[in-house]
C-alpha positions as CSV (number, residue, x, y, z in Angstrom):
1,X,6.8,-2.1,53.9
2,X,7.9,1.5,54.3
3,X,3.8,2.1,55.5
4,X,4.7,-0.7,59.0
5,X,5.8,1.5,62.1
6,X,9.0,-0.2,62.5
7,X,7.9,-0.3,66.7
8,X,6.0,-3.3,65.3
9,X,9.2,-4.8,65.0
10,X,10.4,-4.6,68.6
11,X,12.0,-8.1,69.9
12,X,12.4,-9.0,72.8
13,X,15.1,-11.1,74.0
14,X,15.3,-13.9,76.6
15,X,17.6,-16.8,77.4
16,X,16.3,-20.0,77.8
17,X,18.9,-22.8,79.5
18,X,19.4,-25.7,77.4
19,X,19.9,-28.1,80.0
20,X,19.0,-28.0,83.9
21,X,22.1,-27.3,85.6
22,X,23.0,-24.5,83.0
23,X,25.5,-22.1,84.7
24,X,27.8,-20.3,82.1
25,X,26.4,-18.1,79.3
26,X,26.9,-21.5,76.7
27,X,24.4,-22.9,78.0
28,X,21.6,-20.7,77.6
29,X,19.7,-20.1,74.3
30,X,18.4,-16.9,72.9
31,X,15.0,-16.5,72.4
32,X,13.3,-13.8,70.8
33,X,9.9,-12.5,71.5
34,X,7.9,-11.0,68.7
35,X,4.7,-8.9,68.4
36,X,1.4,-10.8,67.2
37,X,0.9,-8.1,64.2
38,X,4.8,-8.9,63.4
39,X,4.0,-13.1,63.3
40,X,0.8,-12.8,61.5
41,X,3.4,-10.8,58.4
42,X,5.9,-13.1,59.1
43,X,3.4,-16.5,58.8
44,X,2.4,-15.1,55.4
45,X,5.9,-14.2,53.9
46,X,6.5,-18.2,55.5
47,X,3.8,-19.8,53.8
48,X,4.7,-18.3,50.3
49,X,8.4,-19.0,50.6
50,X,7.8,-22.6,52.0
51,X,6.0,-23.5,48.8
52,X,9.3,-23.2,46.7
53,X,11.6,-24.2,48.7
54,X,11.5,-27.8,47.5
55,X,12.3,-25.9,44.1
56,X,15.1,-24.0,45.0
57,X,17.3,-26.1,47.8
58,X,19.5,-28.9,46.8
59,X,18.1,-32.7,48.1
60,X,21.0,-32.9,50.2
61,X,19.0,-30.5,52.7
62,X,16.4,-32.0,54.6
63,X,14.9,-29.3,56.9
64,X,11.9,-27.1,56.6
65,X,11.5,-28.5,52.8
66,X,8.1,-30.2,52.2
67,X,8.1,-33.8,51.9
68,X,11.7,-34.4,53.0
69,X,11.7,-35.5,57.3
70,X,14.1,-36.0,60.0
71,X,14.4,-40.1,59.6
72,X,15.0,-40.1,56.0
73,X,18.0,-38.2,56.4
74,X,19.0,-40.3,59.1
75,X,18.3,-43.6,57.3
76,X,20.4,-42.1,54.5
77,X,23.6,-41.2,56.2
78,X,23.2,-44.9,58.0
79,X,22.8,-46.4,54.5
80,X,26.2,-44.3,52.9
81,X,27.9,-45.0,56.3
82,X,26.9,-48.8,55.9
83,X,28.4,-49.2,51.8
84,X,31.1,-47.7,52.9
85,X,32.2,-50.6,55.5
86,X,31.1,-52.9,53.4
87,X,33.3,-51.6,50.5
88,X,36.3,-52.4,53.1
89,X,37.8,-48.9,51.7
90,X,38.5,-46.3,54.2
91,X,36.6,-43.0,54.6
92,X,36.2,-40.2,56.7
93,X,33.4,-38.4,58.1
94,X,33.2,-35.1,59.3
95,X,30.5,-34.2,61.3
96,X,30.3,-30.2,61.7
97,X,28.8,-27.9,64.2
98,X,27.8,-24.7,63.1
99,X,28.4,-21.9,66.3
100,X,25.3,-20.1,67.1
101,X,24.0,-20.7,63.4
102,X,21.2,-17.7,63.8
103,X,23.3,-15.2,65.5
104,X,26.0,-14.9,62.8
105,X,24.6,-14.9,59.5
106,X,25.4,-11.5,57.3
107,X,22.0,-9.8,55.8
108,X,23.8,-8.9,52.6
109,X,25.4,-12.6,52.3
110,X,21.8,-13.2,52.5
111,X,20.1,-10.2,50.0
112,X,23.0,-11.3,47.5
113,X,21.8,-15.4,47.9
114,X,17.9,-14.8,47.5
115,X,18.8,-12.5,44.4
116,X,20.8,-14.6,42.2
117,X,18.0,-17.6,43.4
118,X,16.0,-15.2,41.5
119,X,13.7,-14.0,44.2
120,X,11.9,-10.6,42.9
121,X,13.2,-7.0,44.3
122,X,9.9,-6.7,46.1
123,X,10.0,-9.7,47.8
124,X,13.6,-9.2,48.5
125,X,12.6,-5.8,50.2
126,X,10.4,-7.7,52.5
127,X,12.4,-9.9,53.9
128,X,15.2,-7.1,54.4
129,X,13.0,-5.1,56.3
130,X,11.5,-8.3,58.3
131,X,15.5,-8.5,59.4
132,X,16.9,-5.5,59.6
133,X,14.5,-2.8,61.3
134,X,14.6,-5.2,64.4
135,X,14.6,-3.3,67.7
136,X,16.0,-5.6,70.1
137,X,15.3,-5.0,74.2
138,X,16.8,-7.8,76.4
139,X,14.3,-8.8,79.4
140,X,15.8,-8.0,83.1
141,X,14.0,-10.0,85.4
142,X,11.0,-9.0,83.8
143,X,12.3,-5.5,83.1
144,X,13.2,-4.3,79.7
145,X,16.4,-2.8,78.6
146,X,16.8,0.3,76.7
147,X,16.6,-0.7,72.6
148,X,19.6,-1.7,70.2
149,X,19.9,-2.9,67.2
150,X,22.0,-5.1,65.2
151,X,23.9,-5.8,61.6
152,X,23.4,-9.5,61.6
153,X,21.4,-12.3,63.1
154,X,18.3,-13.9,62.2
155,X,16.1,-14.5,65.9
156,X,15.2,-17.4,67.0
157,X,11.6,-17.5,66.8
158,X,10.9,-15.7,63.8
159,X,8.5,-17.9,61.3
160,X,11.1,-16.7,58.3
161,X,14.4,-17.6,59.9
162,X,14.7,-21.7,59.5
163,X,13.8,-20.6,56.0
164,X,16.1,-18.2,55.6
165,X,18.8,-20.3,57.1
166,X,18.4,-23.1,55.0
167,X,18.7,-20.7,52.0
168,X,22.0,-19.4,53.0
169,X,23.2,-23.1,53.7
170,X,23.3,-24.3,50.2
171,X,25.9,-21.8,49.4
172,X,27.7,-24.4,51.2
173,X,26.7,-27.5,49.5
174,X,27.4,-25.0,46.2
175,X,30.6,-24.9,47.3
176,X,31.0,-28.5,48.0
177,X,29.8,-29.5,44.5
178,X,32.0,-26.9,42.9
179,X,35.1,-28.7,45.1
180,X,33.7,-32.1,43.4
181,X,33.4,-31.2,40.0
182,X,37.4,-29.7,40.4
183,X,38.4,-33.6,41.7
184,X,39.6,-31.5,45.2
185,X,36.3,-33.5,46.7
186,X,35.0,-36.8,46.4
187,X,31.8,-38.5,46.9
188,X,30.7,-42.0,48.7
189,X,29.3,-44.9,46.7
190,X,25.9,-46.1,47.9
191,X,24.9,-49.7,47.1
192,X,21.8,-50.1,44.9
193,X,19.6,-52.2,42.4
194,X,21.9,-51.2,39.8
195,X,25.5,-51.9,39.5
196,X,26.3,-48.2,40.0
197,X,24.5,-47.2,42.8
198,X,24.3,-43.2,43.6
199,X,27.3,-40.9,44.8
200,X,26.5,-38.5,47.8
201,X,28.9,-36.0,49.1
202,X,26.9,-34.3,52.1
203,X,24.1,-34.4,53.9
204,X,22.3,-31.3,55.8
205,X,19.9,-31.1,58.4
206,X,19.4,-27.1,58.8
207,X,23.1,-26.2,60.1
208,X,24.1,-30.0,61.3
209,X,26.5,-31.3,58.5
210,X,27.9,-34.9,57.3
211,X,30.6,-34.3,54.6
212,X,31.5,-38.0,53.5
213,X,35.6,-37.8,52.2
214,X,38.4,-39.9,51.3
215,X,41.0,-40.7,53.4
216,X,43.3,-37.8,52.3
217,X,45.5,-35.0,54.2
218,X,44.6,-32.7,50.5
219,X,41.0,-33.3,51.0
220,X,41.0,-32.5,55.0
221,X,42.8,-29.1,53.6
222,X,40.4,-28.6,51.0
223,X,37.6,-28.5,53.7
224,X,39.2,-26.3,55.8
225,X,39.5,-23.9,53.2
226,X,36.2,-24.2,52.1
227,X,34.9,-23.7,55.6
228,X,36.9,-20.4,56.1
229,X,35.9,-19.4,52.7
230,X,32.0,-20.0,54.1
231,X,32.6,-18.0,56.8
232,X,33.9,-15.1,55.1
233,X,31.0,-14.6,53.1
234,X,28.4,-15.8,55.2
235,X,29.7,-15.2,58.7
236,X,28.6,-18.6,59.7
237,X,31.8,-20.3,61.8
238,X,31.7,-23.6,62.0
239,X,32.4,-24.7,66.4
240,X,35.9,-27.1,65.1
241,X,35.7,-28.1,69.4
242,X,31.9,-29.6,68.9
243,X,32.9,-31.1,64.9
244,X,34.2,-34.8,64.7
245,X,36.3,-36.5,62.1
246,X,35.0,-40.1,62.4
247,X,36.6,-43.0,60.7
248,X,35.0,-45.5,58.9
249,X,36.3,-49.0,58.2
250,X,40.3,-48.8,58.6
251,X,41.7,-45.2,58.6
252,X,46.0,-45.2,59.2
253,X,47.1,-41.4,60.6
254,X,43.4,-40.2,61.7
255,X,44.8,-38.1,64.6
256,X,46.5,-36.4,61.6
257,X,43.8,-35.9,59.2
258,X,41.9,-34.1,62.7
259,X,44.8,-32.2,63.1
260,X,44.5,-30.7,60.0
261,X,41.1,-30.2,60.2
262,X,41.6,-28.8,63.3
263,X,38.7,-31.1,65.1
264,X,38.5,-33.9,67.6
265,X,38.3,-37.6,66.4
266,X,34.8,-39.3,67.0
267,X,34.2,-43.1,66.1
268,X,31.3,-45.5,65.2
269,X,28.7,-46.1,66.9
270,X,27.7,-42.1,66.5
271,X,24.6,-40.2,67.4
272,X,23.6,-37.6,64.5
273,X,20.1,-35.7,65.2
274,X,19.7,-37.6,68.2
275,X,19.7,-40.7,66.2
276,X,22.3,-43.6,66.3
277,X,25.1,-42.9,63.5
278,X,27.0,-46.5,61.7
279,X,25.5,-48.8,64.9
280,X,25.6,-52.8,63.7
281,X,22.6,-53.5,62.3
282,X,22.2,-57.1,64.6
283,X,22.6,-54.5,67.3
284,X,19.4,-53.5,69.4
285,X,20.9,-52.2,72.8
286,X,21.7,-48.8,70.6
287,X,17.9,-47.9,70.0
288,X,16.8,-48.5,73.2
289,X,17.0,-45.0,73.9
290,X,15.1,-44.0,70.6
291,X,11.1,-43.4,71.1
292,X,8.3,-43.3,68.4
Protein backbone atom coordinates (compact mmCIF):
# COMPACT_ATOMS: atom_id res chain seq x y z
CA UNK A 1 0.00 0.00 0.00
CA UNK A 2 2.93 2.15 0.81
CA UNK A 3 3.54 2.21 -3.45
CA UNK A 4 -0.57 4.28 -3.77
CA UNK A 5 0.09 8.15 -3.74
CA UNK A 6 -2.10 8.78 -0.90
CA UNK A 7 -3.74 11.99 -3.32
CA UNK A 8 -5.65 8.95 -4.58
CA UNK A 9 -7.27 8.97 -1.44
CA UNK A 10 -8.69 12.54 -1.55
CA UNK A 11 -12.61 12.71 -0.38
CA UNK A 12 -14.70 14.86 -0.99
CA UNK A 13 -17.41 15.81 1.26
CA UNK A 14 -20.97 16.96 0.53
CA UNK A 15 -24.22 17.12 2.52
CA UNK A 16 -27.10 15.69 1.21
CA UNK A 17 -30.65 16.72 3.16
CA UNK A 18 -32.57 13.86 4.29
CA UNK A 19 -35.81 15.23 3.92
CA UNK A 20 -37.17 18.31 1.76
CA UNK A 21 -37.69 21.02 4.18
CA UNK A 22 -34.18 20.26 5.85
CA UNK A 23 -32.98 23.43 7.57
CA UNK A 24 -30.60 22.73 10.57
CA UNK A 25 -27.28 20.82 10.19
CA UNK A 26 -29.38 17.36 11.54
CA UNK A 27 -30.94 17.11 8.76
CA UNK A 28 -28.33 16.83 6.22
CA UNK A 29 -26.22 13.65 5.57
CA UNK A 30 -22.65 13.47 4.75
CA UNK A 31 -21.62 12.09 1.70
CA UNK A 32 -18.28 11.41 0.63
CA UNK A 33 -16.93 11.51 -2.82
CA UNK A 34 -14.20 9.15 -3.84
CA UNK A 35 -11.76 8.76 -6.72
CA UNK A 36 -12.53 5.93 -9.42
CA UNK A 37 -8.88 4.35 -8.95
CA UNK A 38 -9.78 4.55 -5.02
CA UNK A 39 -13.41 2.47 -5.69
CA UNK A 40 -11.98 0.09 -8.12
CA UNK A 41 -9.28 -0.91 -4.67
CA UNK A 42 -11.99 -0.57 -2.50
CA UNK A 43 -14.55 -3.04 -4.69
CA UNK A 44 -11.80 -5.61 -4.51
CA UNK A 45 -10.89 -5.45 -0.75
CA UNK A 46 -15.21 -5.61 -0.58
CA UNK A 47 -15.64 -8.51 -2.61
CA UNK A 48 -12.98 -10.61 -0.56
CA UNK A 49 -14.25 -9.53 2.86
CA UNK A 50 -17.94 -9.98 1.80
CA UNK A 51 -17.21 -13.73 1.23
CA UNK A 52 -16.56 -14.35 4.97
CA UNK A 53 -18.52 -12.37 6.55
CA UNK A 54 -21.34 -14.97 6.86
CA UNK A 55 -18.37 -16.76 8.74
CA UNK A 56 -17.35 -14.29 11.08
CA UNK A 57 -20.67 -12.15 12.25
CA UNK A 58 -23.13 -13.51 14.72
CA UNK A 59 -26.87 -14.46 13.00
CA UNK A 60 -28.32 -11.87 14.96
CA UNK A 61 -26.86 -9.40 12.25
CA UNK A 62 -28.62 -9.16 9.16
CA UNK A 63 -26.87 -6.54 7.00
CA UNK A 64 -24.40 -6.79 4.24
CA UNK A 65 -24.14 -10.74 5.12
CA UNK A 66 -24.90 -13.00 2.21
CA UNK A 67 -28.12 -14.78 2.28
CA UNK A 68 -29.54 -13.04 5.34
CA UNK A 69 -32.29 -9.85 3.90
CA UNK A 70 -34.16 -7.01 5.30
CA UNK A 71 -37.71 -8.95 5.79
CA UNK A 72 -36.29 -11.85 7.52
CA UNK A 73 -35.21 -9.78 10.17
CA UNK A 74 -38.30 -8.07 10.25
CA UNK A 75 -40.48 -11.23 10.26
CA UNK A 76 -38.24 -12.31 13.16
CA UNK A 77 -38.57 -9.47 15.53
CA UNK A 78 -42.59 -9.59 14.66
CA UNK A 79 -42.48 -13.42 15.51
CA UNK A 80 -40.34 -12.83 19.18
CA UNK A 81 -42.58 -9.73 19.65
CA UNK A 82 -45.74 -11.95 18.89
CA UNK A 83 -44.63 -15.11 21.65
CA UNK A 84 -44.10 -12.78 23.84
CA UNK A 85 -47.90 -11.45 24.05
CA UNK A 86 -49.01 -14.55 23.76
CA UNK A 87 -46.89 -15.79 26.79
CA UNK A 88 -49.09 -12.90 28.75
CA UNK A 89 -45.60 -12.19 30.56
CA UNK A 90 -44.33 -8.77 30.33
CA UNK A 91 -41.24 -7.61 28.35
CA UNK A 92 -39.47 -4.72 27.25
CA UNK A 93 -38.05 -3.70 24.16
CA UNK A 94 -35.55 -1.30 23.53
CA UNK A 95 -35.19 -0.04 20.24
CA UNK A 96 -31.68 1.91 19.92
CA UNK A 97 -30.36 4.57 17.65
CA UNK A 98 -26.89 4.66 16.99
CA UNK A 99 -25.80 8.74 16.44
CA UNK A 100 -24.06 9.24 13.22
CA UNK A 101 -22.95 5.47 13.26
CA UNK A 102 -20.06 6.21 10.47
CA UNK A 103 -18.78 9.37 11.86
CA UNK A 104 -17.75 8.00 15.28
CA UNK A 105 -16.17 4.76 15.08
CA UNK A 106 -12.31 4.63 16.50
CA UNK A 107 -9.73 3.04 13.78
CA UNK A 108 -7.90 1.16 16.55
CA UNK A 109 -11.34 -0.15 18.14
CA UNK A 110 -11.50 -1.35 14.75
CA UNK A 111 -7.50 -2.66 13.88
CA UNK A 112 -7.90 -4.40 17.54
CA UNK A 113 -11.57 -6.18 16.29
CA UNK A 114 -10.37 -7.44 12.79
CA UNK A 115 -7.16 -8.86 14.56
CA UNK A 116 -8.42 -10.94 17.24
CA UNK A 117 -11.30 -12.10 14.23
CA UNK A 118 -8.11 -13.35 12.98
CA UNK A 119 -7.76 -11.25 9.89
CA UNK A 120 -3.92 -11.45 8.53
CA UNK A 121 -1.44 -8.33 9.26
CA UNK A 122 -1.44 -7.67 5.56
CA UNK A 123 -4.87 -7.49 5.14
CA UNK A 124 -5.19 -5.50 8.28
CA UNK A 125 -2.67 -2.99 6.70
CA UNK A 126 -4.98 -2.46 3.86
CA UNK A 127 -7.80 -1.62 5.40
CA UNK A 128 -5.84 0.86 7.76
CA UNK A 129 -4.49 2.66 5.04
CA UNK A 130 -8.01 2.58 3.04
CA UNK A 131 -9.15 4.67 6.40
CA UNK A 132 -6.76 6.48 7.67
CA UNK A 133 -4.68 8.32 4.73
CA UNK A 134 -8.09 10.00 3.87
CA UNK A 135 -7.66 13.61 2.78
CA UNK A 136 -10.94 15.11 3.32
CA UNK A 137 -11.95 18.72 1.27
CA UNK A 138 -15.57 19.76 2.01
CA UNK A 139 -17.37 21.19 -1.44
CA UNK A 140 -18.32 25.14 -1.21
CA UNK A 141 -20.83 25.69 -3.64
CA UNK A 142 -18.90 23.81 -5.97
CA UNK A 143 -15.65 25.05 -4.54
CA UNK A 144 -13.31 22.93 -2.60
CA UNK A 145 -11.84 23.62 0.76
CA UNK A 146 -8.40 23.48 1.70
CA UNK A 147 -7.65 19.51 2.95
CA UNK A 148 -7.96 17.96 6.62
CA UNK A 149 -7.80 15.01 7.92
CA UNK A 150 -9.29 13.06 10.56
CA UNK A 151 -8.68 10.22 13.60
CA UNK A 152 -11.97 8.55 13.11
CA UNK A 153 -14.88 7.97 10.81
CA UNK A 154 -15.60 5.56 8.21
CA UNK A 155 -17.27 7.79 4.95
CA UNK A 156 -20.31 7.22 3.72
CA UNK A 157 -19.79 5.86 0.38
CA UNK A 158 -16.90 3.85 0.76
CA UNK A 159 -17.48 0.06 -0.70
CA UNK A 160 -15.62 -1.17 2.77
CA UNK A 161 -17.50 0.80 5.38
CA UNK A 162 -21.03 -1.14 5.86
CA UNK A 163 -18.55 -3.90 6.12
CA UNK A 164 -16.49 -2.55 8.35
CA UNK A 165 -19.36 -1.32 10.45
CA UNK A 166 -20.97 -4.44 10.81
CA UNK A 167 -17.61 -5.91 12.08
CA UNK A 168 -17.34 -3.43 14.85
CA UNK A 169 -21.16 -4.03 15.78
CA UNK A 170 -20.80 -7.59 17.05
CA UNK A 171 -18.55 -6.37 19.76
CA UNK A 172 -21.88 -5.31 20.89
CA UNK A 173 -23.84 -8.44 20.50
CA UNK A 174 -20.33 -9.92 22.22
CA UNK A 175 -21.10 -8.02 24.91
CA UNK A 176 -24.72 -8.85 25.10
CA UNK A 177 -24.00 -12.60 25.19
CA UNK A 178 -21.31 -12.11 27.77
CA UNK A 179 -24.22 -10.10 30.00
CA UNK A 180 -26.51 -13.39 29.27
CA UNK A 181 -24.23 -15.98 30.06
CA UNK A 182 -23.55 -13.78 33.65
CA UNK A 183 -27.72 -14.01 34.22
CA UNK A 184 -27.41 -9.85 34.18
CA UNK A 185 -29.40 -10.35 30.63
CA UNK A 186 -32.10 -12.48 29.58
CA UNK A 187 -33.45 -13.74 26.38
CA UNK A 188 -37.20 -14.05 24.82
CA UNK A 189 -38.75 -17.42 24.17
CA UNK A 190 -39.97 -17.94 20.60
CA UNK A 191 -42.73 -20.43 19.90
CA UNK A 192 -41.79 -23.47 17.74
CA UNK A 193 -42.36 -27.13 16.54
CA UNK A 194 -40.76 -28.17 19.57
CA UNK A 195 -41.74 -27.69 23.09
CA UNK A 196 -38.66 -25.46 23.59
CA UNK A 197 -38.64 -23.17 20.94
CA UNK A 198 -35.32 -20.88 20.45
CA UNK A 199 -34.18 -17.88 22.88
CA UNK A 200 -33.12 -14.61 21.03
CA UNK A 201 -31.70 -11.66 22.90
CA UNK A 202 -31.06 -8.99 19.98
CA UNK A 203 -31.53 -8.45 16.70
CA UNK A 204 -29.26 -6.08 14.36
CA UNK A 205 -29.79 -4.41 11.20
CA UNK A 206 -26.32 -2.60 10.59
CA UNK A 207 -26.50 0.04 13.59
CA UNK A 208 -30.57 -0.21 14.17
CA UNK A 209 -30.94 -2.42 17.40
CA UNK A 210 -33.84 -4.57 19.23
CA UNK A 211 -32.59 -5.83 22.58
CA UNK A 212 -35.54 -8.00 23.91
CA UNK A 213 -35.46 -7.78 28.19
CA UNK A 214 -37.28 -8.60 31.11
CA UNK A 215 -39.21 -6.28 32.86
CA UNK A 216 -36.45 -5.26 35.39
CA UNK A 217 -35.02 -1.79 36.81
CA UNK A 218 -31.27 -4.25 37.12
CA UNK A 219 -31.58 -5.17 33.63
CA UNK A 220 -32.44 -1.50 32.25
CA UNK A 221 -29.07 -0.66 34.40
CA UNK A 222 -27.22 -3.36 32.94
CA UNK A 223 -27.90 -1.93 29.48
CA UNK A 224 -26.91 1.29 30.16
CA UNK A 225 -23.73 0.14 31.32
CA UNK A 226 -23.18 -1.90 28.55
CA UNK A 227 -23.92 0.92 26.14
CA UNK A 228 -21.37 3.34 27.86
CA UNK A 229 -18.94 0.54 28.01
CA UNK A 230 -19.63 0.29 23.86
CA UNK A 231 -18.97 3.60 23.54
CA UNK A 232 -15.85 3.83 25.29
CA UNK A 233 -14.19 1.40 23.26
CA UNK A 234 -15.77 1.93 20.06
CA UNK A 235 -16.80 5.58 20.09
CA UNK A 236 -20.14 4.60 18.85
CA UNK A 237 -22.98 6.67 21.15
CA UNK A 238 -25.96 5.40 21.06
CA UNK A 239 -28.82 8.89 20.22
CA UNK A 240 -31.03 7.86 23.96
CA UNK A 241 -33.59 11.03 22.36
CA UNK A 242 -34.29 8.84 18.99
CA UNK A 243 -34.08 5.07 21.33
CA UNK A 244 -37.54 3.72 22.60
CA UNK A 245 -38.30 1.40 25.50
CA UNK A 246 -41.55 -0.28 24.24
CA UNK A 247 -43.69 -2.42 26.37
CA UNK A 248 -44.99 -5.53 25.52
CA UNK A 249 -48.02 -7.19 26.94
CA UNK A 250 -48.58 -5.49 30.62
CA UNK A 251 -45.50 -3.56 31.87
CA UNK A 252 -46.31 -1.73 35.76
CA UNK A 253 -43.58 1.36 36.28
CA UNK A 254 -42.49 1.71 32.37
CA UNK A 255 -41.90 5.50 32.76
CA UNK A 256 -39.37 4.18 35.30
CA UNK A 257 -37.59 1.51 33.52
CA UNK A 258 -37.12 4.66 30.55
CA UNK A 259 -35.98 6.78 33.12
CA UNK A 260 -33.30 4.62 33.91
CA UNK A 261 -32.50 3.98 30.55
CA UNK A 262 -32.55 7.38 29.97
CA UNK A 263 -34.97 7.04 26.68
CA UNK A 264 -38.48 7.89 25.70
CA UNK A 265 -41.33 5.25 25.98
CA UNK A 266 -42.61 3.95 22.53
CA UNK A 267 -45.62 1.41 22.29
CA UNK A 268 -47.12 -1.25 19.89
CA UNK A 269 -47.96 -0.82 16.91
CA UNK A 270 -44.06 0.16 15.99
CA UNK A 271 -42.31 0.80 12.70
CA UNK A 272 -38.68 -0.87 12.73
CA UNK A 273 -36.75 -0.55 9.23
CA UNK A 274 -39.59 1.07 7.81
CA UNK A 275 -41.63 -1.92 8.52
CA UNK A 276 -44.66 -2.36 11.01
CA UNK A 277 -43.19 -3.57 14.54
CA UNK A 278 -46.05 -5.99 16.95
CA UNK A 279 -49.19 -4.75 14.55
CA UNK A 280 -52.33 -7.42 15.09
CA UNK A 281 -52.04 -9.81 12.78
CA UNK A 282 -56.15 -9.49 11.61
CA UNK A 283 -54.99 -5.97 11.09
CA UNK A 284 -54.47 -4.80 7.34
CA UNK A 285 -54.85 -0.87 7.60
CA UNK A 286 -50.98 -0.99 9.07
CA UNK A 287 -49.43 -2.29 5.64
CA UNK A 288 -51.13 -0.20 3.64
CA UNK A 289 -48.25 1.98 3.44
CA UNK A 290 -45.84 -1.05 2.82
CA UNK A 291 -44.94 -1.53 -1.15
CA UNK A 292 -43.39 -4.66 -2.91
Amino acid sequence: MSRFVKSLNATFLVLVPKKGDAEDLKDFRLISLVSSLYKLLAKVLANKIKKVMGKVISESQNAFVESRQILDIVLIANEVVDSRLKSNVGGVLCKLDTEKAYDHIGWSFLMAVLKKMGFGERWIKWIEWCISTVKFYVLINGSPSSFFQSSRRLRQGDLLSPYLFVIAMKVFSCLLRRAISGSFLSRWRVRGRSDEGILISHLLFTDDTLVFCEESLDQMTYVSWLLMWFEACSGLRINLEKSELIPVGRVHDIEDLALELGCKVGGLPSCYLGLPLGPPFKSVAVWDGVEE
